[in-house]
N, C-alpha and C positions, 0 to 999 in steps of 0.2 A: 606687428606681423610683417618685417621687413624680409623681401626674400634675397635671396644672392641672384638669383638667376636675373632679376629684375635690377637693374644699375643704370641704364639713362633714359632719364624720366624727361621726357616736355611735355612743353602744352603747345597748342596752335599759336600761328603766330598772329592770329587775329585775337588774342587776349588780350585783356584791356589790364593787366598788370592788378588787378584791385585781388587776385588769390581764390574770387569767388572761380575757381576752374577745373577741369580733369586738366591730370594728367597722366601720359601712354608711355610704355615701356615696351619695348620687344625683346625677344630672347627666343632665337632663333627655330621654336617651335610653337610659341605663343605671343601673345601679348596681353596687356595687363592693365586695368587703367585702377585710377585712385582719387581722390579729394587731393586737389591742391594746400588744403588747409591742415589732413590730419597726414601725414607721411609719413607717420610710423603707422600708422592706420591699416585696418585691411582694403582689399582690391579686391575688383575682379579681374580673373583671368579665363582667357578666350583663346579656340583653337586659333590659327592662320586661317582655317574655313571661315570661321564662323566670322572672325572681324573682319573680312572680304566679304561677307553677304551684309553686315553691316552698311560698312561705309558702301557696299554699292546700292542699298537700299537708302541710305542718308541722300547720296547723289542724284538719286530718281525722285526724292521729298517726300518718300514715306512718313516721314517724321516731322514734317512741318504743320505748324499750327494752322487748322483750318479755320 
Protein backbone atom coordinates (compact mmCIF):
# COMPACT_ATOMS: atom_id res chain seq x y z
CA UNK A 1 0.00 0.00 0.00
CA UNK A 2 2.60 2.52 -0.90
CA UNK A 3 1.18 5.99 -1.77
CA UNK A 4 2.91 8.58 -4.02
CA UNK A 5 1.53 11.48 -2.07
CA UNK A 6 3.50 10.12 0.88
CA UNK A 7 7.72 10.23 -0.16
CA UNK A 8 9.55 11.35 3.06
CA UNK A 9 9.18 9.33 5.62
CA UNK A 10 11.22 9.82 9.28
CA UNK A 11 11.17 8.90 12.51
CA UNK A 12 12.02 11.06 15.66
CA UNK A 13 15.16 11.72 16.32
CA UNK A 14 15.06 10.11 19.70
CA UNK A 15 14.97 6.49 18.03
CA UNK A 16 17.10 4.38 19.16
CA UNK A 17 17.87 2.93 15.53
CA UNK A 18 16.79 -0.84 16.66
CA UNK A 19 13.42 -0.39 13.60
CA UNK A 20 11.07 -1.13 16.66
CA UNK A 21 9.48 2.78 15.43
CA UNK A 22 6.64 5.03 13.37
CA UNK A 23 7.45 6.62 11.05
CA UNK A 24 5.48 10.35 9.61
CA UNK A 25 5.24 11.56 6.31
CA UNK A 26 3.51 14.82 5.31
CA UNK A 27 1.83 15.76 2.10
CA UNK A 28 0.71 18.99 2.22
CA UNK A 29 -2.85 18.20 3.22
CA UNK A 30 -2.14 15.37 5.43
CA UNK A 31 0.04 13.28 7.20
CA UNK A 32 0.49 9.68 7.48
CA UNK A 33 2.41 7.43 9.79
CA UNK A 34 3.51 3.70 9.31
CA UNK A 35 5.62 0.56 11.04
CA UNK A 36 9.04 1.34 10.66
CA UNK A 37 9.48 -2.41 9.87
CA UNK A 38 6.63 -3.11 7.27
CA UNK A 39 7.02 0.06 4.44
CA UNK A 40 5.22 -1.36 2.00
CA UNK A 41 2.81 -1.91 4.62
CA UNK A 42 -0.47 0.20 5.25
CA UNK A 43 -0.64 3.66 7.23
CA UNK A 44 -2.68 5.67 8.71
CA UNK A 45 -3.42 8.78 7.47
CA UNK A 46 -4.64 11.97 9.40
CA UNK A 47 -6.08 15.51 8.50
CA UNK A 48 -3.39 18.65 9.56
CA UNK A 49 -6.36 19.01 12.32
CA UNK A 50 -6.37 16.08 13.48
CA UNK A 51 -2.45 15.51 13.96
CA UNK A 52 -2.29 19.04 15.52
CA UNK A 53 -4.83 17.96 18.31
CA UNK A 54 -2.60 14.97 18.37
CA UNK A 55 0.71 16.08 19.18
CA UNK A 56 -0.77 18.99 21.20
CA UNK A 57 -2.56 16.51 23.27
CA UNK A 58 1.02 14.15 23.30
CA UNK A 59 2.52 17.67 24.71
CA UNK A 60 -0.04 18.16 27.52
CA UNK A 61 0.69 13.83 28.41
CA UNK A 62 -2.47 12.83 27.63
CA UNK A 63 -0.99 9.76 26.63
CA UNK A 64 1.55 9.05 29.12
CA UNK A 65 1.50 6.02 31.25
CA UNK A 66 -0.03 6.49 34.50
Amino acid sequence: MISERFTAWRTSRHSDGSGNCVEVAGAGDGIAVRDSKDRVGPYLEFSTSEWAAFLGDARKGAYDRR
